[in-house]
KOLKOL-488995 format. One line per field, with one value per residue (C-alpha): residue number from 1; chain; x, y, z. Coordinates in steps of 0.2 Angstrom, whole numbers. Layout:
N
i: c(NUM	...);
ch: c(A	...);
X: c(X	...);
Y: c(Y	...);
Z: c(Z	...);
***
This chain:
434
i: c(1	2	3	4	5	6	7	8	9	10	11	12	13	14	15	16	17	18	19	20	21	22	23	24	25	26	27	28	29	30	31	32	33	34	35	36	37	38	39	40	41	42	43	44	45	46	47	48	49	50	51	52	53	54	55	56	57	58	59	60	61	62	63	64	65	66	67	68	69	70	71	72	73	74	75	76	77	78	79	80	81	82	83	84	85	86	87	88	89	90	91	92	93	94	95	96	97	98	99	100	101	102	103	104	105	106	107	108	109	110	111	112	113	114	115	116	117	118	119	120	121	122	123	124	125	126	127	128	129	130	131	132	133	134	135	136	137	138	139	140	141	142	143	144	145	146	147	148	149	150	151	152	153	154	155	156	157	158	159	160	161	162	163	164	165	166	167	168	169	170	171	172	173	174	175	176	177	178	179	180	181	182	183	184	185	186	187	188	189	190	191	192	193	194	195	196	197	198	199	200	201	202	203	204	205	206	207	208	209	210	211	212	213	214	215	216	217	218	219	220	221	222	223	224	225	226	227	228	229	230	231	232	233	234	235	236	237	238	239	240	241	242	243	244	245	246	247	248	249	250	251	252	253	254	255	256	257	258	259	260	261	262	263	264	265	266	267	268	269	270	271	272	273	274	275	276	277	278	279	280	281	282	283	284	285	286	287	288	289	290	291	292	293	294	295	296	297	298	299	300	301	302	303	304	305	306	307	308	309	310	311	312	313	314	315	316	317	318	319	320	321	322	323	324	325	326	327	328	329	330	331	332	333	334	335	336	337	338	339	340	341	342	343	344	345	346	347	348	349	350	351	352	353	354	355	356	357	358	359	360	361	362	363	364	365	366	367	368	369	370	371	372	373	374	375	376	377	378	379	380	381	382	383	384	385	386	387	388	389	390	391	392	393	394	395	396	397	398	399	400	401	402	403	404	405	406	407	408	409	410	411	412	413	414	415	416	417	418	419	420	421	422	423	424	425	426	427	428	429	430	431	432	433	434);
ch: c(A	A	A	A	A	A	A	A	A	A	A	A	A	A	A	A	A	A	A	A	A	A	A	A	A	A	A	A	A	A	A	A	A	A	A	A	A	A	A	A	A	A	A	A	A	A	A	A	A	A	A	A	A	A	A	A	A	A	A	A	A	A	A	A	A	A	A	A	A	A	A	A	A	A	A	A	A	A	A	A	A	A	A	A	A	A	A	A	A	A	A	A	A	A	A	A	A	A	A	A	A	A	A	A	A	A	A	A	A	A	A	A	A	A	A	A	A	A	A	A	A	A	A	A	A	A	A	A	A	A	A	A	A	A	A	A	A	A	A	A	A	A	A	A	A	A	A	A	A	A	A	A	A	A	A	A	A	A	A	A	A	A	A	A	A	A	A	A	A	A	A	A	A	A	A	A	A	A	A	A	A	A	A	A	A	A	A	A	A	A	A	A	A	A	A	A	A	A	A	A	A	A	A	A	A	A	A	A	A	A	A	A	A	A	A	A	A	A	A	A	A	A	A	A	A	A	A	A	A	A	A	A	A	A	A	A	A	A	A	A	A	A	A	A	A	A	A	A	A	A	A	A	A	A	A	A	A	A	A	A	A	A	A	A	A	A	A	A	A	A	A	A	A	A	A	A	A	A	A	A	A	A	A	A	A	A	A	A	A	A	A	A	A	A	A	A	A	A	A	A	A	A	A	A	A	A	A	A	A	A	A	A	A	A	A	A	A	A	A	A	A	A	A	A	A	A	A	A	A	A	A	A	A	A	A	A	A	A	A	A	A	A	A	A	A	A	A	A	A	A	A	A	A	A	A	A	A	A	A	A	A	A	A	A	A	A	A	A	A	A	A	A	A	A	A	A	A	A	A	A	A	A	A	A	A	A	A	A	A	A	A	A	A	A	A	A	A	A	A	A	A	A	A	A	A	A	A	A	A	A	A	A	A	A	A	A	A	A	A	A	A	A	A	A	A	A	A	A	A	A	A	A	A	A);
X: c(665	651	649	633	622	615	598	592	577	563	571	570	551	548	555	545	529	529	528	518	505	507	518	531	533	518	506	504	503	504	486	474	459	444	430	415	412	398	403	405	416	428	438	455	452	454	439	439	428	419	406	388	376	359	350	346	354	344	329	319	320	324	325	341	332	319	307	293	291	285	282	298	286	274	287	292	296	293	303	303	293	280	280	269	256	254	244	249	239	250	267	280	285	303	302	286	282	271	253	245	250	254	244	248	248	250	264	272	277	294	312	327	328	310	304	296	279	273	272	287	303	310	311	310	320	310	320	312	295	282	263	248	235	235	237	245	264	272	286	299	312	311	319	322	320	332	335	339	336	345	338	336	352	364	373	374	367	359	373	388	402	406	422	433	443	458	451	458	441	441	425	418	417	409	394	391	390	378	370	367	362	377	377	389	405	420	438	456	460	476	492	499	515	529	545	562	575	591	609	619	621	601	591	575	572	565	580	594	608	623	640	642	622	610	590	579	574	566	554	543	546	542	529	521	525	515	499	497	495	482	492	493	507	519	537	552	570	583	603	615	609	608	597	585	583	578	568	557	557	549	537	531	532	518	506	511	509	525	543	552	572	578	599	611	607	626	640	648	651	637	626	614	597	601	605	590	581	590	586	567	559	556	562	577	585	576	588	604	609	601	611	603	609	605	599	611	612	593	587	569	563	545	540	526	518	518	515	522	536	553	562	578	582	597	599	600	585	582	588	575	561	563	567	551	539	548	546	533	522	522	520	503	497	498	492	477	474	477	493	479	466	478	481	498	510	521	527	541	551	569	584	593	611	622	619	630	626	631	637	629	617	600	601	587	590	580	572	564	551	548	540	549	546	542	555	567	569	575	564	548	539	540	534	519	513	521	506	501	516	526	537	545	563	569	582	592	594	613	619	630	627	614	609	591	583	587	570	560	565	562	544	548	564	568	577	593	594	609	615	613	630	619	609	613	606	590	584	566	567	551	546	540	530	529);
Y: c(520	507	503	503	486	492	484	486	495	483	474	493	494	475	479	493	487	472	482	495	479	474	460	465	457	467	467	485	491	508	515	515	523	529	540	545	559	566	561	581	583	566	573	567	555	538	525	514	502	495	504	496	501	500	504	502	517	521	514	511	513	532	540	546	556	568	559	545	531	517	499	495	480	494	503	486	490	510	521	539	530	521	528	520	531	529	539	551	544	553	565	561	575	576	572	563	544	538	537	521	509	511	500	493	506	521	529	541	560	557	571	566	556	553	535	525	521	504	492	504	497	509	528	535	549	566	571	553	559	570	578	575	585	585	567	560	556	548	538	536	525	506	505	490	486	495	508	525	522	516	500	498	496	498	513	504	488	484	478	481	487	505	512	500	503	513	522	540	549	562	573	560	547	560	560	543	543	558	545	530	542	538	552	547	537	530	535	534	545	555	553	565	570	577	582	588	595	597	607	619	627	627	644	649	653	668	673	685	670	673	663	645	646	635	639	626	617	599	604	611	599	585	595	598	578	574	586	578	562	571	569	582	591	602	606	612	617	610	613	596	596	574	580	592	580	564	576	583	567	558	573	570	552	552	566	560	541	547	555	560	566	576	575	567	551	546	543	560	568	576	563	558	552	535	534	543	530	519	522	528	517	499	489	501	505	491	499	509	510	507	501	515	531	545	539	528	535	533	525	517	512	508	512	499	508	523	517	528	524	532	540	547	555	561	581	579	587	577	558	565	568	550	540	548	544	526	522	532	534	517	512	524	517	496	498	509	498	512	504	491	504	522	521	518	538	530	530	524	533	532	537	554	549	535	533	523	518	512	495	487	499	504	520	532	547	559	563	576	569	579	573	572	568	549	548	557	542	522	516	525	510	503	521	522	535	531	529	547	553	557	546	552	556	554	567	563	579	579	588	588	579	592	603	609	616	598	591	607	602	583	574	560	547	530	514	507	490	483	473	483	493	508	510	516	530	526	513	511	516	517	533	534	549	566);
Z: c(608	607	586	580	578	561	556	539	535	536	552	561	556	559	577	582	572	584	600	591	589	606	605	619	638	642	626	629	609	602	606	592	600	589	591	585	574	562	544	539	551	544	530	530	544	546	546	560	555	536	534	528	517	526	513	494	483	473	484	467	448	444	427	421	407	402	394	395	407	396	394	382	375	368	360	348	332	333	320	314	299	310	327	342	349	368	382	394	412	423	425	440	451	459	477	476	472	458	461	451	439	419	409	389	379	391	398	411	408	420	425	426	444	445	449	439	440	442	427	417	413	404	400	382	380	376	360	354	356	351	358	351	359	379	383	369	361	347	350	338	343	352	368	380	398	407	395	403	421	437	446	463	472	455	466	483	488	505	515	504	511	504	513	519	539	536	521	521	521	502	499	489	503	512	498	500	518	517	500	511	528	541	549	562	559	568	564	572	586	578	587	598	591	601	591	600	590	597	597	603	585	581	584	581	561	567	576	569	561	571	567	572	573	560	558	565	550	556	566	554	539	553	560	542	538	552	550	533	543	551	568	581	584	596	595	604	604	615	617	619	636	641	657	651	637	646	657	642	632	649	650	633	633	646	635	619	605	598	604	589	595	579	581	594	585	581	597	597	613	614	606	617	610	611	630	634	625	632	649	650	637	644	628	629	611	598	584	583	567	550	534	523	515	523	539	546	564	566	584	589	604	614	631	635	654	644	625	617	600	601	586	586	568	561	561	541	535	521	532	545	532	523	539	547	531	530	550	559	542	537	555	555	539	545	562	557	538	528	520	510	507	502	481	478	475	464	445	435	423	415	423	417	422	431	446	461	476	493	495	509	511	504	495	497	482	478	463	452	437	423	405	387	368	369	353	365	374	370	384	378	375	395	401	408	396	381	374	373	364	382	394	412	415	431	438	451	462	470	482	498	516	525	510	513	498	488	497	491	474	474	468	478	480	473	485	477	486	496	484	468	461	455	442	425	413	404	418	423	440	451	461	479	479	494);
***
C-alpha cells in the first residue's frame, strides 16, 4: 500500500488555488464567468465588478425636517425671549423642485425630503416656530448653515465606489443600486456543483434502514453547504464501483466547475476516489493526504481541458463539511474577491474544559458558544462583551469518529495548530462561525 504524501492544510489549498487561477501547463483556470442581471433580481450573488456612483445622492440639499427653509444668518441671535420674524414667499412640494429664490428676511415653508430653495442653508425645525397671520412666523431658536438638512452628495458622491466586486449582495445593497439607478449589474456566474457519494453500505434516507446499510447523510449537508454559496447543485448515489465511478465523475467533470467524491478517499480495497482522480484529471492527484484532524484522507485534483476542481472527501460527515467550507469555500471566496469584502463569522470566547490535540496535525473541533455572568469567568475582562455584564463560553462538543448529530449542535469550530499540545480550560480561543 502506497503511504499517503500528507500536505498540510494551507499547502492543499495553495495547490488547487494555483490551478484554480490558472497557473498550470495550460493556464486553463477554474472559470469565473459573469453575467448580467437586473439588480432585484441579485440577492445573494456575487459582484463582478466595483460599482460606481454616477450620480450625486442626494442630487441637491433636501430637508431632513418639518419646518422652515431659512437663511441661518437671519435667524442670529433668535430666542423664545426675542424671536426673528421672517416671511413666508413660498412652500416646497414633495417631488417638485423650488421655484425662485429666498431673499434676507424671508423663508420657505419646506417637508421632510424637500429641497431647498435657492439662497437657504438651513431648515428650522417647525416645533421652533410659530404663524402669524398667512405669511408670517416667529422663529425662536438660531440655527447654522447645515442645520437639519443633507447636502448634495453627503449619501453617495459622483463617482464613489459603493459596492465593491465580490461583495455578497444583502437587501440593503440592493437599495442603493435602486438609490443611485443601476438597474443592471454584473455578478459571478454560480458554479455548477456535482456531488458523488459513494458505498456499498449508503441507502437512500428515504429508504427502509436495513442491517449493514447507513442513510446517505453527505449529500445533503454538502448539497445545503453549497446552495448557501449560491452554487448550483445535483447529487447522486453510487456503490464501491471504481468503473461506474470514473464513468460518472468524467460525465460530470464535463457539465460541472466542481466534482466533489464523498468517501473512497483513504487506500482501502475498495477506496478508489484517488485513482479516479488520478487518471482522468490532467494534473492528476495535487494532494493525498492532509495533516489535520478529521480530514486526513481528503484528495484534490484539477482537470485543465475540462476546468473543473476535484475533491474527494472523507465519508465523515462532519471531516466532509469542514474540509468542503475550508477548500472549495475558501477557494470560491478568493478567486471571486469575496474573501476581502465578506465580514469576518468569527468571535472569541473562553474555553469550558481541556482540550488536547493531535501532534502534527491541525485540529479542527467543534464547538458550541453559549453566554455567562461575566463574574462567572477569570478571563471576563478579554471577552468581547465583557463590557455589558456577559462573556462567551466555549464548549467543546465531543463525540465519536462519524457521529452525525455533533455538527447540528455546533456554532461553528476552532483550529488547534500543528505545533500546539492543546489548549487549556479558560483559554481565549477564537470561533470560525457556520
Amino acid at each position: 500500500m502506497e503511504l499517503l504524501q500528507v500536505d498540510t492544510l494551507e499547502e492543499t489549498f495553495q495547490k488547487l488555488e494555483s490551478y484554480a487561477r490558472g497557473d498550470g501547463p495550460r493556464g486553463a483556470g477554474l472559470a469565473m464567468e459573469t453575467e448580467t442581471i437586473p439588480f432585484w433580481q441579485g440577492g445573494g450573488r456575487v459582484l463582478a465588478e466595483n460599482i460606481l456612483s454616477r450620480e450625486d445622492i442626494p442630487p441637491a440639499p433636501r430637508s431632513v425636517m418639518d419646518g422652515y427653509a431659512v437663511c441661518s444668518v437671519d435667524t442670529t441671535g433668535a430666542s423664545e425671549g426675542l424671536p426673528v420674524f421672517l416671511r413666508v414667499t413660498q412652500e416646497v412640494e414633495m417631488g417638485k423642485l423650488p421655484c425662485g429664490e429666498i431673499g434676507s428676511g424671508e423663508c420657505a415653508a419646506i417637508p421632510t425630503g424637500g429641497f431647498l430653495p435657492a439662497g437657504c442653508d438651513a431648515v428650522v425645525m417647525e416645533e421652533y416656530c410659530e404663524t402669524f397671520g398667512a405669511d408670517q412666523i416667529a422663529v425662536y431658536t438660531a440655527v447654522s448653515p447645515g442645520r437639519n438638512l443633507v447636502q448634495t452628495g453627503d449619501d453617495v458622491k459622483k463617482g464613489e465606489m459603493v459596492l465593491p466586486r465580490g461583495k455578497r449582495l444583502q437587501a440593503a445593497d440592493l437599495g442603493v443600486l435602486a438609490a443611485i439607478g443601476k438597474t443592471e449589474i454584473p455578478v459571478y456566474r454560480p458554479w455548477r456543483v456535482h456531488i458523488l457519494s459513494t458505498g456499498d453500505e449508503i441507502v437512500d434516507p428515504r429508504e427502509p434502514l436495513r442491517a449493514g446499510k447507513m442513510r446517505d447523510v453527505n449529500s445533503y449537508t454538502l448539497s445545503c453547504m453549497a446552495q448557501a454559496y449560491g452554487f448550483k447543485t445535483s447529487f447522486e448515489l453510487l456503490s464501491d464501483d471504481e468503473e461506474i465511478l470514473e464513468t460518472r465523475v468524467r460525465e460530470a467533470m464535463h457539465a460541472c466547475d466542481l466534482v466533489i467524491v464523498s468517501g473512497g478517499s483513504s487506500q482501502g480495497k475498495k477506496d478508489a476516489t484517488a485513482k479516479v482522480i488520478r487518471k482522468l484529471a490532467s494534473a492528476g492527484v495535487l494532494t493525498h493526504g492532509i495533516a489535520v484532524k478529521p480530514g486526513k484522507p481528503t484528495v484534490s485534483g484539477f482537470d485543465e481541458p475540462t476546468r473543473c476542481a476535484l475533491l474527494g472527501l472523507p465519508g465523515h460527515p462532519v471531516a466532509a463539511a469542514l474540509l468542503f467550507d475550508l477548500l472549495a469555500g475558501r477557494l470560491w471566496k478568493q478567486l471571486s474577491g469575496e474573501e476581502k469584502t465578506k465580514k469576518p463569522r468569527f468571535l472569541y470566547g473562553t474555553l469550558s474544559m481541556n482540550l488536547p490535540a493531535s501532534p502534527g496535525r491541525e485540529t479542527l473541533q467543534l464547538v458550541r458558544v453559549c453566554e455567562e455572568d461575566a463574574e462567572e469567568t477569570e478571563h471576563a475582562e478579554n471577552a468581547e462583551n465583557a463590557g455589558s455584564g456577559k462573556t462567551l463560553r466555549v464548549v467543546p462538543i465531543l463525540g465519536k469518529s462519524g457521529m452525525i448529530r455533533t455538527l447540528s449542535e455546533a456554532d461553528g469550530y476552532l483550529v488547534m495548530e500543528r505545533d500546539e499540545e492543546g489548549l487549556k480550560q479558560g483559554a481565549m480561543v477564537k470561533v470560525q462561525l457556520f
